[in-house]
Backbone bond lengths (Angstrom), bond angles and torsions (degrees), N, CA, C in turn:
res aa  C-N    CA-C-N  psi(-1)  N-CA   C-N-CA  omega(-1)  CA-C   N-CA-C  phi
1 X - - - 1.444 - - 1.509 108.17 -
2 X 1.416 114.55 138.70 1.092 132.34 -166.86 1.378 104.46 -89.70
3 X 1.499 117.90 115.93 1.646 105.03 -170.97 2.313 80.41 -106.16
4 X 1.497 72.24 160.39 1.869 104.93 -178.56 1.165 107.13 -101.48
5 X 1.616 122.98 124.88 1.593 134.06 175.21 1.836 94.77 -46.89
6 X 0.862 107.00 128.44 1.703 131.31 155.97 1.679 104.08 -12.18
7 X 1.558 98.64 -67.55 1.329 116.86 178.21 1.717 113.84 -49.85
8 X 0.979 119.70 -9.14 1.354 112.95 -176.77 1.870 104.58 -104.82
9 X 1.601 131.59 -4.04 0.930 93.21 159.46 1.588 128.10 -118.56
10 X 1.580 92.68 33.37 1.596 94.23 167.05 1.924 124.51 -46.23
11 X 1.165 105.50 114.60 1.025 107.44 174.10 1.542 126.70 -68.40
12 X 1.856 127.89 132.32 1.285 102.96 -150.46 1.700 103.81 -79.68
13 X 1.315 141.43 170.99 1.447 142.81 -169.23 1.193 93.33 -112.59
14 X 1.199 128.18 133.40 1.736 131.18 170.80 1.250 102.69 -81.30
15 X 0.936 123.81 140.69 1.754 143.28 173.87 1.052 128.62 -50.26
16 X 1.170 129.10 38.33 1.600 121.72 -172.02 1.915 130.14 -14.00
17 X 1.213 117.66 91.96 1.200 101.96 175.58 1.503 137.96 -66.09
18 X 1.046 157.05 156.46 1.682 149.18 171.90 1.381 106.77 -65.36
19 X 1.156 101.73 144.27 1.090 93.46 169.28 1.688 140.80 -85.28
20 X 1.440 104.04 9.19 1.460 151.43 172.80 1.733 100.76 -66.47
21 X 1.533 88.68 -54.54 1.343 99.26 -161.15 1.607 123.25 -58.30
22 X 2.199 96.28 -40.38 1.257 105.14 171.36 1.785 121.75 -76.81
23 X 1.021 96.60 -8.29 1.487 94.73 -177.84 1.366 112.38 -69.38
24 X 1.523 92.74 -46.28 1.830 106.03 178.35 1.002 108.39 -48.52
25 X 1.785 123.92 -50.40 1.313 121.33 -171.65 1.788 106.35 -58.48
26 X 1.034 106.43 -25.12 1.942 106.50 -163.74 1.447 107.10 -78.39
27 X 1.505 103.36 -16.55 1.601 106.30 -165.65 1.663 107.39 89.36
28 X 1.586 119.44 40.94 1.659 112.59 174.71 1.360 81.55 -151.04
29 X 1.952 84.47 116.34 1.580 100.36 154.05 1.579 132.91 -54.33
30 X 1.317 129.80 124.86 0.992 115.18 155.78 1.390 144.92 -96.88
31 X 1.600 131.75 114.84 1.298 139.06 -158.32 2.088 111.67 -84.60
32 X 1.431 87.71 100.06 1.626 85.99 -179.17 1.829 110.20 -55.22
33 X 1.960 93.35 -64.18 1.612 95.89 177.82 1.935 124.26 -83.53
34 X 0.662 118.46 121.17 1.595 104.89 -167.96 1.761 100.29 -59.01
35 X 1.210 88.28 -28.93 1.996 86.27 -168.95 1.108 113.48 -69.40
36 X 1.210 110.86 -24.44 1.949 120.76 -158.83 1.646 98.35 -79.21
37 X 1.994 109.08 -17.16 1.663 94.48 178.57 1.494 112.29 -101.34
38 X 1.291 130.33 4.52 1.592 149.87 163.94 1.902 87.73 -47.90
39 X 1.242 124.51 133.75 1.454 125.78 151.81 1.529 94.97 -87.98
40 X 1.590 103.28 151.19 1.095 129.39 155.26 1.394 119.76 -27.01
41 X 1.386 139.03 86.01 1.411 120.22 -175.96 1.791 114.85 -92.37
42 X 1.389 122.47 130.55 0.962 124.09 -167.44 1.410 121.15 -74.53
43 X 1.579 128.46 121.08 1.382 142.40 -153.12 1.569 118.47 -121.50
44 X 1.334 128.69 135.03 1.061 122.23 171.98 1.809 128.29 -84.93
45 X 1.233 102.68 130.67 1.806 93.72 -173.08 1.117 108.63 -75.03
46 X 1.566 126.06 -178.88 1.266 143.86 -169.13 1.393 95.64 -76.75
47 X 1.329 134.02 -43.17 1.480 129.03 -170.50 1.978 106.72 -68.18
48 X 1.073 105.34 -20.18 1.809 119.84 -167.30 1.981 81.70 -80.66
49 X 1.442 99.25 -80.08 1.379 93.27 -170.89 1.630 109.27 -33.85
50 X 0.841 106.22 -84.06 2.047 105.82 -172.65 1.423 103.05 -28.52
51 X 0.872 108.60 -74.29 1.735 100.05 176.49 1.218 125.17 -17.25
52 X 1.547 112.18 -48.04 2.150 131.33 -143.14 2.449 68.99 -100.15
53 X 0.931 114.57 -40.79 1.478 91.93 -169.82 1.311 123.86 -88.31
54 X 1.436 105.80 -19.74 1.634 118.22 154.48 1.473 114.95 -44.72
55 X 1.211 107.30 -51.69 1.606 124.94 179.51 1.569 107.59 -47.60
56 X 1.283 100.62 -58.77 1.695 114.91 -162.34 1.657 90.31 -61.70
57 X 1.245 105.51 -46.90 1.442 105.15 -148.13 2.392 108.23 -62.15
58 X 1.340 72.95 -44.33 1.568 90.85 -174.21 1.852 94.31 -63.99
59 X 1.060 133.04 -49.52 1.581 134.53 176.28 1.670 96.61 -46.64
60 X 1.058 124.76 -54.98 1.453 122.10 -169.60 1.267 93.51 -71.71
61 X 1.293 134.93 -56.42 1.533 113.81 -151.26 1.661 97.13 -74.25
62 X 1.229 123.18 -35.46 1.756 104.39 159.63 1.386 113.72 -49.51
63 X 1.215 129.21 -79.41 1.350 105.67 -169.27 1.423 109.48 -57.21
64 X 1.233 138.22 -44.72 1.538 100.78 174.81 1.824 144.47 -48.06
65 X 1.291 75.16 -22.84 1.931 107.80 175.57 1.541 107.02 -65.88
66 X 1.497 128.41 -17.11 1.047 154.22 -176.21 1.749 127.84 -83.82
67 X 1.381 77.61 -45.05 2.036 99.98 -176.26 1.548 103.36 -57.09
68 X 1.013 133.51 -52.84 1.498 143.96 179.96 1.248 112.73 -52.20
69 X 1.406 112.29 -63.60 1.706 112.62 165.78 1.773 104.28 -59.07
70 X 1.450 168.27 -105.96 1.088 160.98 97.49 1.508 95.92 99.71
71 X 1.537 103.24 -66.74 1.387 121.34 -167.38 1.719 123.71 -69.52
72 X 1.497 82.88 -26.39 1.755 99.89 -171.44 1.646 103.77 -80.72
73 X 2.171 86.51 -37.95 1.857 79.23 -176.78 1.199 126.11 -67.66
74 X 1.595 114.76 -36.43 1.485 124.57 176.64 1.862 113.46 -53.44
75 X 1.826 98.14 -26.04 1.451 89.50 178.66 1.625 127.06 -93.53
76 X 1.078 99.11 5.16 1.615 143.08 -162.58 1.964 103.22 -98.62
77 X 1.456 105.49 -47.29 1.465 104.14 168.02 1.609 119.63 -91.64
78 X 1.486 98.91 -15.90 1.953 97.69 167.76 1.172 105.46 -68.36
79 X 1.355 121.57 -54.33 1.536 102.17 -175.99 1.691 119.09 -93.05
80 X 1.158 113.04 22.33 1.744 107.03 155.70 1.939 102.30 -92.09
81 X 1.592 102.48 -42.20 1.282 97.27 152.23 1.590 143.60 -11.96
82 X 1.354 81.45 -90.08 1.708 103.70 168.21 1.762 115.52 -55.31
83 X 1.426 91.57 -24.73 2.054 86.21 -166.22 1.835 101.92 -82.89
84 X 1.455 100.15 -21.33 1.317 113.29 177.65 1.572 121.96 -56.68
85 X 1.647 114.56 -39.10 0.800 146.25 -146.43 2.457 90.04 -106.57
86 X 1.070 90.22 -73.82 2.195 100.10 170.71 1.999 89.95 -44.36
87 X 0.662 125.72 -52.76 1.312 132.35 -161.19 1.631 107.68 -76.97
88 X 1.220 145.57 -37.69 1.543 148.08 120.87 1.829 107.39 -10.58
89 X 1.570 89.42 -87.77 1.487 97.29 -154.21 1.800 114.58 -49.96
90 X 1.558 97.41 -20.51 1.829 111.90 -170.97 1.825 86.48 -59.23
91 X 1.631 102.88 -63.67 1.745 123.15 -170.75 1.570 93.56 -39.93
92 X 1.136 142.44 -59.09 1.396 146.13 -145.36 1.643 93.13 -85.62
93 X 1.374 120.70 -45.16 1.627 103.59 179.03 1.479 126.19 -83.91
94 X 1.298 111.77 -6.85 1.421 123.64 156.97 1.267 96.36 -66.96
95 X 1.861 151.85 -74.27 0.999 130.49 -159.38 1.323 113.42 -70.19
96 X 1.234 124.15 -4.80 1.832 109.30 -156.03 2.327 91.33 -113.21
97 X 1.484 101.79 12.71 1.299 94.75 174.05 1.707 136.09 -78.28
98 X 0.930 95.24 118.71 1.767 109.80 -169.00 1.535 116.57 -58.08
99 X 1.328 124.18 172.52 1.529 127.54 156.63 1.684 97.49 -142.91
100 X 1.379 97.41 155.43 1.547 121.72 146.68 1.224 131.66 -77.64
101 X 1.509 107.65 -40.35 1.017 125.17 -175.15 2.098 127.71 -109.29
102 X 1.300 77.02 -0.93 1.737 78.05 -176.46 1.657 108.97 91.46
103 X 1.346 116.20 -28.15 1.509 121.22 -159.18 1.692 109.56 -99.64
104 X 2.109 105.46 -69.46 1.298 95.07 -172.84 2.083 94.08 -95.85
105 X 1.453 102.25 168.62 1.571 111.67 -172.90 1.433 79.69 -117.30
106 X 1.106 103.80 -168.14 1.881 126.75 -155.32 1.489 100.79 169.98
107 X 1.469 104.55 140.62 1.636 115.85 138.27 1.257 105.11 172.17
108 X 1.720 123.85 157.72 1.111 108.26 -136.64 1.537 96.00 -113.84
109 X 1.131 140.75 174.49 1.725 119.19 168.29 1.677 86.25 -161.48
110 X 1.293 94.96 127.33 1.899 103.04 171.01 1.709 128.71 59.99
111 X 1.287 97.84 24.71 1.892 128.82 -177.93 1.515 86.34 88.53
112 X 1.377 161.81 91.99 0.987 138.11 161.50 1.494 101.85 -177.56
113 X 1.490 119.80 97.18 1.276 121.84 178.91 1.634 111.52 -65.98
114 X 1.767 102.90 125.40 1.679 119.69 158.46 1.511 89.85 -68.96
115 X 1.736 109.95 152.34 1.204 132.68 162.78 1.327 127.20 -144.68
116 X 1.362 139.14 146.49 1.382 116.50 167.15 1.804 81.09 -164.82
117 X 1.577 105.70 151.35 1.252 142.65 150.08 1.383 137.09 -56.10
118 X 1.206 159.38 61.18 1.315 163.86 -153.88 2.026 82.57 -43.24
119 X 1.509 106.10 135.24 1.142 104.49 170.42 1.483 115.87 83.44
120 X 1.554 124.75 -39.05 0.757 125.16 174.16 1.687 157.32 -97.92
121 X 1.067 144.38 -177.92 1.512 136.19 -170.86 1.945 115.71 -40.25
122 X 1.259 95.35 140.91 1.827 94.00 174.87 1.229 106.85 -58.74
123 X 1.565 121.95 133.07 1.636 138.49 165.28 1.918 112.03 -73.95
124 X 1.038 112.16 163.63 1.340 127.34 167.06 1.144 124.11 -134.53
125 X 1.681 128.11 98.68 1.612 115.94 163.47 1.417 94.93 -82.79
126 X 2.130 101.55 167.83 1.559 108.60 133.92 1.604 96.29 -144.93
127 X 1.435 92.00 -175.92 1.360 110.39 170.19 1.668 106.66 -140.89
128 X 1.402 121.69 161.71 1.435 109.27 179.48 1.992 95.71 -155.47
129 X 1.484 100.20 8.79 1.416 99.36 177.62 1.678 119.47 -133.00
130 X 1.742 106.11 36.54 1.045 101.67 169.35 1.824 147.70 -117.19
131 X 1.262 115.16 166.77 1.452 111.35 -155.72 1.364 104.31 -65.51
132 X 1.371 117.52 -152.37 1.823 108.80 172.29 1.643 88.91 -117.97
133 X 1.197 132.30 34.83 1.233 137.97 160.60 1.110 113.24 -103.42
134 X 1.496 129.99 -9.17 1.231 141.19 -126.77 1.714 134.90 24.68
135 X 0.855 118.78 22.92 1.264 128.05 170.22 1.695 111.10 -94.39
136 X 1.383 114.49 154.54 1.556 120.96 -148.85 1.492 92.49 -105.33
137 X 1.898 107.14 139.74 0.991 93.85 -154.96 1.952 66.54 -124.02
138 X 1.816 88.87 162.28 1.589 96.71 -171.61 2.395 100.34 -91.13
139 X 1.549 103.21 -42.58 1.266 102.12 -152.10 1.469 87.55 -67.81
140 X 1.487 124.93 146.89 1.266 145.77 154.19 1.712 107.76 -16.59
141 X 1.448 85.84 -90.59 1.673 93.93 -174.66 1.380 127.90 -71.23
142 X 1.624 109.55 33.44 1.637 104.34 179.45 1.617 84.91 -123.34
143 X 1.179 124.63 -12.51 2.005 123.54 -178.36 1.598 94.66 -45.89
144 X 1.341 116.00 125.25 1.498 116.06 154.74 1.556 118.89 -110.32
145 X 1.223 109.24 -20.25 1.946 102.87 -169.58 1.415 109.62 -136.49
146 X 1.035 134.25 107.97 1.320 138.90 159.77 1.679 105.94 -64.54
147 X 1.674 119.40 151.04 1.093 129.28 -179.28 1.939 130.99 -143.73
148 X 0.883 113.78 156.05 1.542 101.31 177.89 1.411 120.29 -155.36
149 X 1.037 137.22 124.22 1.563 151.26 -154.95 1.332 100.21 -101.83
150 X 1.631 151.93 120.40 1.337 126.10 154.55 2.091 100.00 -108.74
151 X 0.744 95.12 134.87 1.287 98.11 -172.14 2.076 112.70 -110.04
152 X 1.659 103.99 131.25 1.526 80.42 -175.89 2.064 77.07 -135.55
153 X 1.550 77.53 127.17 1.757 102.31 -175.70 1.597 123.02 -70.56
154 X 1.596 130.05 99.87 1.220 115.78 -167.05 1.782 122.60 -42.00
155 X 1.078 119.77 -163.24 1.201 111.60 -145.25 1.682 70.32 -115.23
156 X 1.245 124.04 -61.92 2.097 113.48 -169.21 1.124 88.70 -122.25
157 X 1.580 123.43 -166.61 1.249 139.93 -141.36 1.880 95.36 -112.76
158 X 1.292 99.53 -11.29 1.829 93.44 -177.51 2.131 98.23 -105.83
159 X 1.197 103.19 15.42 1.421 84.48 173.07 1.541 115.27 -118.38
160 X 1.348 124.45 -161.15 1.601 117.83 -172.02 1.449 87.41 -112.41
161 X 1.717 105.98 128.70 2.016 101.70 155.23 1.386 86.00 -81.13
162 X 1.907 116.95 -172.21 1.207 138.14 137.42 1.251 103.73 -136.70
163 X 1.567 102.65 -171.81 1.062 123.28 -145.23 1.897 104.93 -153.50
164 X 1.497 116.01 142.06 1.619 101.85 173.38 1.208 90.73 -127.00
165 X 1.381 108.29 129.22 2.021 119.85 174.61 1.326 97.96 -110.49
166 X 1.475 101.05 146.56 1.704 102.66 160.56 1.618 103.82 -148.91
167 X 0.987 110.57 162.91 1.438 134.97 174.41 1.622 142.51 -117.25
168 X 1.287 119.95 107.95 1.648 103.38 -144.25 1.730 99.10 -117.80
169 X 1.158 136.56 154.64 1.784 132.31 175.99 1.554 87.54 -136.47
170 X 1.447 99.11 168.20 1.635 131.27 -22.81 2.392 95.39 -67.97
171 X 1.373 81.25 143.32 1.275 75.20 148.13 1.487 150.02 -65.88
172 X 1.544 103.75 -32.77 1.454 111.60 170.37 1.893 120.20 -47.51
173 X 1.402 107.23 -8.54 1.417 120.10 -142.47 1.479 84.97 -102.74
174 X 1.643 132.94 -1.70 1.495 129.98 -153.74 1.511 114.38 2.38
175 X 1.466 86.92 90.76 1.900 113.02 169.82 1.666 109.06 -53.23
176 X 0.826 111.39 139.47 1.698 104.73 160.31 1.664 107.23 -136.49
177 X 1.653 87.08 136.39 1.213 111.09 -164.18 1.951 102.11 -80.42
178 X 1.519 115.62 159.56 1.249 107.64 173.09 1.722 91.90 -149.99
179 X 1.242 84.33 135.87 1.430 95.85 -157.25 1.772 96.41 -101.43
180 X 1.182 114.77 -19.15 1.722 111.39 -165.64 2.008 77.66 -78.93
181 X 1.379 139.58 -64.29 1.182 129.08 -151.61 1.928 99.14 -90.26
182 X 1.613 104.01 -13.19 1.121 97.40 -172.55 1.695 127.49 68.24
183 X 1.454 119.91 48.06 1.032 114.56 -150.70 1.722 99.13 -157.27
184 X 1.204 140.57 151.17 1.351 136.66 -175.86 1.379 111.60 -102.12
185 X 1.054 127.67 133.54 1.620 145.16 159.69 1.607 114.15 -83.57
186 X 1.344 105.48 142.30 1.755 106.20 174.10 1.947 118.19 46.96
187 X 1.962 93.14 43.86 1.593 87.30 175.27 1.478 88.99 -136.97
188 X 1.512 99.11 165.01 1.790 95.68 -175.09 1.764 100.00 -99.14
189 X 1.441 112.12 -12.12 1.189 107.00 179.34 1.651 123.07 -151.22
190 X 0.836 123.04 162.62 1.790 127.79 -172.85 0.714 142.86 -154.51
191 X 1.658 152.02 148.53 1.572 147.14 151.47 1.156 129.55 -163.77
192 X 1.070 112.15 125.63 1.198 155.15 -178.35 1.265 139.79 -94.02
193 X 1.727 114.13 112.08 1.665 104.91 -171.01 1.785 94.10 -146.55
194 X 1.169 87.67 -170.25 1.478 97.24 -167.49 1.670 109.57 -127.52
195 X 1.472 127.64 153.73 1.383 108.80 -174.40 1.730 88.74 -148.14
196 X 0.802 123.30 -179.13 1.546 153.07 177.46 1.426 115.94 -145.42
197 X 1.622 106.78 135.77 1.363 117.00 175.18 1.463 105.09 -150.84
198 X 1.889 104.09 166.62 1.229 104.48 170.33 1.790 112.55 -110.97
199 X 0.990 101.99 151.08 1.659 115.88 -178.77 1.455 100.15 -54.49
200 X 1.452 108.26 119.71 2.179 110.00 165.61 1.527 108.84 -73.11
201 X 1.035 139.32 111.45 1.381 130.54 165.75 1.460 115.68 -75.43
């Protein structure tokens, strides 16, 4: 009997493949570390942040530094607004004033009769308690426009009187009017014009 070298009955071992290996073959990557396939995502440090809110912060406190001025102007054009507006209707009741008599005129604007004399001495209205509607307001702190009419009365019924109106804010500020320079004391704002009219008989 024929004996067989040892070596001949190694049995052959099949090859174990990876399982890496077949994936590759399939076309599917395989990821050993999960983290290692994350890209780098780009982050801001603690020194970036402080910075980016320093930024913000200083932008806001300017514009907040702002609101006050902003606020004053918007309140600053209501009542040139409004004085624009008291300062009309005064002009319009000087012209639209009547007589009985041909002599004295009248008309009334904001409880407070305009007057003047044909022929006679310059008149004086004021007002120091009115709205920017012109209507008279009673509570203290709602007065916005003080006002003043000087009136100089033509001489007959075929010539022009005039008249110089002005208008002064805030009211709370009690403006005083001066009539020799024509000009307001203790107001932050004003205007002033002059008009001509003829007497309605």
């Amino acid at each position: 009997m024929k004996r067989l070298p040892i070596a001949d009955f190694r049995l052959p071992i099949p090859r174990v493949r990876s399982p890496s290996a077949s994936l590759r073959r399939a076309g599917v990557v395989s990821i050993a570390n999960p983290q290692s396939a994350i890209p780098n995502s780009p982050a801001f440090s603690l020194v970036e942040v402080t910075l980016a809110i320093g930024i913000v912060s200083f932008a806001l406190i300017a514009v907040l530094g702002l609101l006050p001025v902003g606020l004053k102007s918007v309140k600053n054009a209501n009542e040139q607004a409004g004085a624009a507006n008291v300062l009309n209707a005064i002009a319009e009741s000087v012209r639209s004033a009547t007589s009985t008599n041909s002599t004295l005129f009248t008309n009334v604007f904001s409880g407070q009769t305009i007057q003047y004399s044909v022929g006679g001495p310059s008149a004086t209205n004021g007002w120091s308690d009115l709205k920017l509607d012109g209507s008279q307001e009673t509570a203290s702190d709602q007065k916005r426009i003080s006002a003043v009419v000087n009136i100089f009365p033509p001489a007959n019924l075929t010539t022009n009187g005039r008249a110089v109106i002005s208008v002064a804010w805030p009211s709370q500020a009690n403006p005083v009017w001066n009539a020799t320079t024509q000009t307001w004391s203790k107001a932050e704002g004003s205007i002033t014009t002059g008009i001509q009219f003829l007497p309605k008989p």
